[in-house]
C-alpha positions in Angstrom: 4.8 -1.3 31.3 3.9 -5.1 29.4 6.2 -6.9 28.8 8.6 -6.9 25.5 6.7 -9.9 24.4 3.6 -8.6 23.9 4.9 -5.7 21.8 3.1 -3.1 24.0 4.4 -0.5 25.3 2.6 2.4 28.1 4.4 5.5 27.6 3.9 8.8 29.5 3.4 11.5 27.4 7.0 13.1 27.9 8.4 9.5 27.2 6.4 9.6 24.0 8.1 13.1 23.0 11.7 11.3 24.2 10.6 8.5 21.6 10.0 10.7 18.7 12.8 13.0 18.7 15.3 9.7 18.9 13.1 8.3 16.5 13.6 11.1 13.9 17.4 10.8 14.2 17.7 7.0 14.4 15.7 7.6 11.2 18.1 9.7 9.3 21.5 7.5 9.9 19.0 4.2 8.5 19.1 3.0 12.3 16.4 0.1 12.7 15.5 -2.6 14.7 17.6 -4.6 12.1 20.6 -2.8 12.6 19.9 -3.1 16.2 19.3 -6.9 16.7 15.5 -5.6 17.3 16.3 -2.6 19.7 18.3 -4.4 22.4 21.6 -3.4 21.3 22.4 0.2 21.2 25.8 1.4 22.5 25.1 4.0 25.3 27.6 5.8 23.3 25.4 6.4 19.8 22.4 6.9 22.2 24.1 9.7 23.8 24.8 11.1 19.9 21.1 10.3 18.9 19.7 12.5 21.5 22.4 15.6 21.5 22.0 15.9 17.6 18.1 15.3 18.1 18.5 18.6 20.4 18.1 16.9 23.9 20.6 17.8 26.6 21.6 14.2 27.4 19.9 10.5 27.1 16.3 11.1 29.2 16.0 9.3 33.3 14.1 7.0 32.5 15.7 5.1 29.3 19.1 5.1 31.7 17.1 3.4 34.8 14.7 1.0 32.7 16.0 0.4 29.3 19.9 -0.8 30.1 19.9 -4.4 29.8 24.1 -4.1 30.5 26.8 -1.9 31.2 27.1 0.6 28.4 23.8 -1.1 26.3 20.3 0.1 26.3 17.5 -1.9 24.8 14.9 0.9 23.0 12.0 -1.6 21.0 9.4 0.9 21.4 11.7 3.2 19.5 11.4 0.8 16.3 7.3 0.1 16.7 6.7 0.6 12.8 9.7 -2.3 11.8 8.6 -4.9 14.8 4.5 -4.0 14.7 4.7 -2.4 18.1 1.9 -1.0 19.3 2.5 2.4 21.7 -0.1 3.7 23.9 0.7 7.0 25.6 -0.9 8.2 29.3 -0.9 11.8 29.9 0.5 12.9 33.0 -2.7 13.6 35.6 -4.9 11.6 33.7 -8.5 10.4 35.4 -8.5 7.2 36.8 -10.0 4.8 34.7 -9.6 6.8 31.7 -8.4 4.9 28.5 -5.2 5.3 27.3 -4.6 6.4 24.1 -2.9 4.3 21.1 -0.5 6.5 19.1 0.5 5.4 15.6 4.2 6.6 14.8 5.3 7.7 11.5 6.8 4.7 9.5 10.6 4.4 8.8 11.9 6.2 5.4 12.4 3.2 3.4 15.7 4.6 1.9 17.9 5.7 5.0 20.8 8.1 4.5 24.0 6.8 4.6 26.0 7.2 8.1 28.9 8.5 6.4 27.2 11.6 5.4 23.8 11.8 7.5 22.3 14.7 6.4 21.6 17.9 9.4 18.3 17.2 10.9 16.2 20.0 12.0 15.6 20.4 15.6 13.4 22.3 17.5 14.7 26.0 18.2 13.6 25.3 22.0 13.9 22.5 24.0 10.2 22.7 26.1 10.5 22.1 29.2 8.5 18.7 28.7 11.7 17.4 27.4 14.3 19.1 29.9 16.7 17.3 31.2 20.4 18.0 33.0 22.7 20.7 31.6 25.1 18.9 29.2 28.2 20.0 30.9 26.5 18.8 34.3 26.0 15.1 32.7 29.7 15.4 31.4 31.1 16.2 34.5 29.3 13.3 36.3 30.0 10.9 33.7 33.6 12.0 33.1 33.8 11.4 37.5 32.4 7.5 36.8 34.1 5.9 34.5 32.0 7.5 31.3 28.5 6.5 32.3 27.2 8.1 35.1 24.4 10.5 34.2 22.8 10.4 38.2 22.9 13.1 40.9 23.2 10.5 43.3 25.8 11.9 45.7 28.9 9.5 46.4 29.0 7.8 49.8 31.6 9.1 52.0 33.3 6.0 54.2 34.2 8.4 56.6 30.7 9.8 57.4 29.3 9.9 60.9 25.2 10.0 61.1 24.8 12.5 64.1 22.8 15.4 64.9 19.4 15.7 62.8 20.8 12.7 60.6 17.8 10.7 61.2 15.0 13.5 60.9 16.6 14.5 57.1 16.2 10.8 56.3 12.9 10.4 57.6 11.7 13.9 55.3 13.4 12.6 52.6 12.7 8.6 52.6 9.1 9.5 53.1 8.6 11.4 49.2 6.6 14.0 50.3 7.6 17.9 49.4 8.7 19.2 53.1 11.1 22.0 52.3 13.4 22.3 55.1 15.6 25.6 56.2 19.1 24.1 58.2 21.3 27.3 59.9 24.3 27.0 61.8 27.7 28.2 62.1 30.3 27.5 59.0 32.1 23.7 59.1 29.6 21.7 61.2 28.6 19.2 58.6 25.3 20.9 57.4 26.0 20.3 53.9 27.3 17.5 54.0 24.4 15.4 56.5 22.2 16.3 53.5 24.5 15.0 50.6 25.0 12.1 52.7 21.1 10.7 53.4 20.9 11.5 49.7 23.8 9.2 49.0 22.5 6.4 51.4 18.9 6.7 50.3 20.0 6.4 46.4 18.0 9.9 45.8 19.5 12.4 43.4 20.7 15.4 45.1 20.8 19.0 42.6 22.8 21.3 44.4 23.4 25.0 44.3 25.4 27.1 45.4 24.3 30.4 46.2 26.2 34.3 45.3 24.7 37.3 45.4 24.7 37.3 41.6 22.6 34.2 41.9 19.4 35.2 39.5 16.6 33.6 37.8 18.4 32.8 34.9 20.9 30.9 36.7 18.1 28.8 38.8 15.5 27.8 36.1 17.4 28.5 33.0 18.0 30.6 30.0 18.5 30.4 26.2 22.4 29.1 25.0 23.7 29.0 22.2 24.1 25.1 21.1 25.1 23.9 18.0 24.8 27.5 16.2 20.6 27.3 17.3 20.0 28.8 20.0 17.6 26.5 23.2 16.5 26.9 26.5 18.6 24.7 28.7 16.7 24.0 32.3 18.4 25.1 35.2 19.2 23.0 38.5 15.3 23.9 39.9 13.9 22.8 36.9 16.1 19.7 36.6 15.5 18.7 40.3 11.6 19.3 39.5 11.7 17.0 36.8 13.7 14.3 38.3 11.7 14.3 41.4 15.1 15.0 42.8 16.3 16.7 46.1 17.4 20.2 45.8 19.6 21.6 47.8 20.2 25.3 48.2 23.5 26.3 49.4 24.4 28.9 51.6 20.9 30.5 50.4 21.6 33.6 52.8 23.7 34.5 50.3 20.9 35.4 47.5 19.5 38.5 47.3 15.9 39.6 46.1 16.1 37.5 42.7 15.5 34.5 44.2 12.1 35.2 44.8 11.9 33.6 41.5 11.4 30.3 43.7 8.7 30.9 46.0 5.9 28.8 44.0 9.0 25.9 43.6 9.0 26.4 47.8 5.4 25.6 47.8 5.5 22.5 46.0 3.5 23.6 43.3 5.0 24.3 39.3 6.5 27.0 37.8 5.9 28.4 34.5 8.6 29.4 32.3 7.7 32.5 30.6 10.9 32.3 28.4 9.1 28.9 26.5 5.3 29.1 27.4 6.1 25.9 29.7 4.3 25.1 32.8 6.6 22.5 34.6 5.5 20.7 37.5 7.6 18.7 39.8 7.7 14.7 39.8 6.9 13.1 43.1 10.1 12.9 45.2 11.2 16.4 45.1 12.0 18.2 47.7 13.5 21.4 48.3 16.5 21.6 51.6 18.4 24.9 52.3 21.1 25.5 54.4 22.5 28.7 55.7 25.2 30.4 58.6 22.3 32.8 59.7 18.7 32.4 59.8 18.0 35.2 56.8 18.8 38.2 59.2 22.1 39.3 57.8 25.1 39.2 60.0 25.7 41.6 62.6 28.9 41.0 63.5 30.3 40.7 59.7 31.6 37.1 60.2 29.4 36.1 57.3 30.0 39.0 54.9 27.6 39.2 52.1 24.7 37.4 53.9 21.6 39.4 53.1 18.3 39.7 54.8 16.1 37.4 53.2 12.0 38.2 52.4 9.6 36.9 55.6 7.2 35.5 52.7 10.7 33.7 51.6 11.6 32.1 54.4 8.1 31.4 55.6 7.7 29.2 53.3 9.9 26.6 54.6 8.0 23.9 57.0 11.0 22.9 59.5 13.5 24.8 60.8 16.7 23.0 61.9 19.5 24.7 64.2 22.5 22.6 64.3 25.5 23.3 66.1 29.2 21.3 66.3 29.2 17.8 67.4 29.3 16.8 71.0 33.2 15.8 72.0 32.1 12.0 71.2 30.5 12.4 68.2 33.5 14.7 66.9 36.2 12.0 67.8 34.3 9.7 66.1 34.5 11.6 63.2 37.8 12.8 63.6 39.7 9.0 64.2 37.2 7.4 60.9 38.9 10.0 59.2 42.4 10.0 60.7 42.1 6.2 59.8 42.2 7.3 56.2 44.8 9.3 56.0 47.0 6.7 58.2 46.8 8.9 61.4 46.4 6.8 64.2 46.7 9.1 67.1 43.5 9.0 69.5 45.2 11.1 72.0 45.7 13.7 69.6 42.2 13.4 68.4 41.2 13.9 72.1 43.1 17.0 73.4 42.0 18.6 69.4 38.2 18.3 70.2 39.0 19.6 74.2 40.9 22.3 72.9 38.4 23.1 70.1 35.3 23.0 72.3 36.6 25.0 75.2 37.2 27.9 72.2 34.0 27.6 71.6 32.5 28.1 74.6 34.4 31.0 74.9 33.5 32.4 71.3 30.2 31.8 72.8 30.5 34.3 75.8 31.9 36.4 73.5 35.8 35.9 75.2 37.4 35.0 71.7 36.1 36.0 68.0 37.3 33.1 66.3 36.2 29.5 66.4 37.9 26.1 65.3 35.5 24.0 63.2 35.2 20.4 63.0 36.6 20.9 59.3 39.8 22.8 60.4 40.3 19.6 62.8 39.8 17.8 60.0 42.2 19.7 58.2 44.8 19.6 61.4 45.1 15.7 61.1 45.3 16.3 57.2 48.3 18.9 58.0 49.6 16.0 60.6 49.6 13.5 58.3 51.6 15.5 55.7 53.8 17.4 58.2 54.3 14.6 60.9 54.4 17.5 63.9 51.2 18.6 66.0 52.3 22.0 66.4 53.5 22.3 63.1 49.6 20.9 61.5 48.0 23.7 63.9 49.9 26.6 63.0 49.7 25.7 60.0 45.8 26.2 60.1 45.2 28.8 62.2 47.9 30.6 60.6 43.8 32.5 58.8 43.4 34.0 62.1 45.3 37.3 63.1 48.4 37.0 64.5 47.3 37.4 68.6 44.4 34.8 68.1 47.0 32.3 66.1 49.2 32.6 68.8 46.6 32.3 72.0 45.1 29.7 70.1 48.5 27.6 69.6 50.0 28.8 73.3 46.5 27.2 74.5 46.9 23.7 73.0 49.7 23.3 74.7 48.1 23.6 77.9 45.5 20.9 76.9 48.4 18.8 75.7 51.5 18.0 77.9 53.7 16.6 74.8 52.8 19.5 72.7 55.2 22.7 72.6 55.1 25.8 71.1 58.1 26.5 68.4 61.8 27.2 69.9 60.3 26.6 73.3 61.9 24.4 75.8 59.7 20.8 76.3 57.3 21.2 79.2 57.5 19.1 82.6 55.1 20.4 84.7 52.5 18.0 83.1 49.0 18.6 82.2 47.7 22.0 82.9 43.5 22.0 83.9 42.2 22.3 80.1 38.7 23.4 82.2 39.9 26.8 82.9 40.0 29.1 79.9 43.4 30.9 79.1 41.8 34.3 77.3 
């Protein structure tokens, strides 16, 4: 883009529609760039307005990362070209290099602008194309309402208490690097999957559009669907579509989940567009999108009903994701690690506790490995042990507390076994122990 100076302005052809359906409504309430010392003083609050009644879903990407001169003001000239002798010049997306541009000459201004009091109802279009999509209204309100009022990003929050471990660094690599690598990452449930993902995102400042997956997950749900806004009825994009768009990460939950209807996604897990055969609309994604899903089983169902309602995905599904990543629960040093920055937090300070907890969980499961035990302590129960610690003040107390979900022999091997890993600990209404620490090597099942 040229500089403000030299009153031109290079707009892509979906900035260009952006412009003109602000433009009409600016129009109608006798907005200008007099009104607006010259377009570099619009509250982000009437810009928000402009573009809902002008039948956008929220102010566009790229007037909320290039055109805010200040918290909560934007500064739109190229929206008043007519009143400041701007000229616009508009390059369609996949043009030939070394093409010209094109100049495009806007309507001029009515002359007598309606009154604000009474603005007259401007006629939208009855479907917002998909050239103009952008996030789901109650997704931007949600994210803005979590950020003081402003906040229209996907950009996950940091998390103080994060520890990079496991296939931290490869995720950052696939995503840092732009390119479309979709990725497949299985494992067993509370080992951080989820949450490595949300966290590269969050250092990386890339927006992160996740979904999580039901079996009633459908098409509708994934790229969108008509609502009724206003009284009109639009097509509002779904997360797919937005992620495309935004060039954003998406991030498909607990995709063993889906059934057969998400097929919908296999051209999205290819990299290439998708056309919407609800609005005639062929939208292809922005560079920087990428596509990451994560799952308990590799797409095979569960055998053994610990996942209930996994299904057996398509082959031509799943073999259209590049890496496969198999992650299991942190080593014992890792998982402290985690466990005391977290502890920290919560004002638990207790890094014998933290020790004999990762002993005692990883010794269960080994033996949920060999099959001794059916049940398995997470890194998020230990996370929410210390949480129960914190609250309860008692060790024995925080663990029966959450592994009270088990049936009532595992709770009770499970509790009767930490007290073999701890000396201190004790089961409820038994005597103290004095015989010291008992071999946590050997397992009690």
């Amino acid at each position: 883009m040229t500089n403000s100076s030299n009153k031109r302005f290079s707009l892509s052809q979906t900035q260009f529609t952006h412009v003109e359906y602000l433009r009409r409504t600016a129009q109608r309430h006798g907005i200008t760039a007099a009104t607006t010392d010259g377009g570099r003083a619009i509250p982000f609050t009437n810009l928000q307005n402009m573009a809902q009644e002008a039948g956008m879903s929220g102010v566009p990407g790229w007037i909320r990362t290039d055109r805010k001169v200040r918290r909560g003001v934007y500064s739109l000239p190229e929206l008043f070209a007519d009143d400041a002798n701007i000229d616009i010049f508009t390059v369609k997306r996949g043009r030939p290099a070394g093409s010209p541009t094109k100049t495009v000459t806007a309507s001029k201004p009515d002359p007598k602008p309606v009154a604000v009091a009474a603005p007259a109802p401007m006629p939208t279009p009855a479907v917002q194309t998909a050239e103009c999509v952008e996030a789901d209204l109650q997704t931007v309100a949600l994210a803005r309402a979590s950020s003081g009022g402003e906040r229209d990003t996907f950009v996950p929050d940091r998390e103080e208490n994060y520890v990079p471990w496991g296939y931290h660094n490869e995720i950052t690599k696939i995503i840092k690097s732009g390119r479309f690598c979709p990725v497949f990452i299985t494992g067993l449930s509370g080992n951080g999957k989820t949450t490595m993902v949300e966290q590269v995102c969050a250092n990386l400042k890339r927006e992160c559009v996740r979904v999580n997956f039901t079996a009633a997950t459908d098409e509708d749900e994934l790229l969108g669907g008509f609502r009724l806004i206003g009284g009109e009825t639009k097509f509002v994009p779904g997360p797919v579509l937005v992620a495309m768009e935004r060039g954003a990460v998406l991030l498909l939950d607990e995709i063993d989940l889906g059934g057969h209807l998400i097929m919908c996604l296999q051209s999205v897990l290819e990299g290439k567009g998708k056309f919407i055969p609800k609005i005639g609309k062929y939208v292809r994604p922005a560079p920087g999108f990428t596509v990451i899903a994560t799952a308990n089983t590799k797409g095979k169902g569960s055998d053994d009903g610990r996942f209930a309602g996994t299904n057996i995905l398509n082959e031509a599904f799943l073999d259209r994701f590049a890496f496969t990543y198999e992650q299991d629960y942190a080593d014992q040093k890792v998982e402290c690690r985690i466990l005391e920055k977290y502890g920290a937090s919560i004002g638990v300070d207790d890094k014998d506790f933290i020790a004999n907890l990762v002993s005692w969980a990883d010794i269960i499961r080994k033996s949920f490995a060999q099959q001794v035990v059916s049940e398995i302590v997470t890194t998020r129960r230990l996370r929410d042990i210390l949480f129960a610690y914190s609250v309860f003040g008692d060790k024995m107390t925080a663990i029966e507390r959450c592994v009270a979900r088990f049936d009532a022999t595992t709770k009770d091997s499970f509790m009767q076994f930490y007290t073999k890993v701890d000396a201190d600990a004790r089961t409820p209404n038994a005597a103290p122990k004095t015989d010291g620490v008992t071999d946590s090597s050997t397992c009690p099942f």
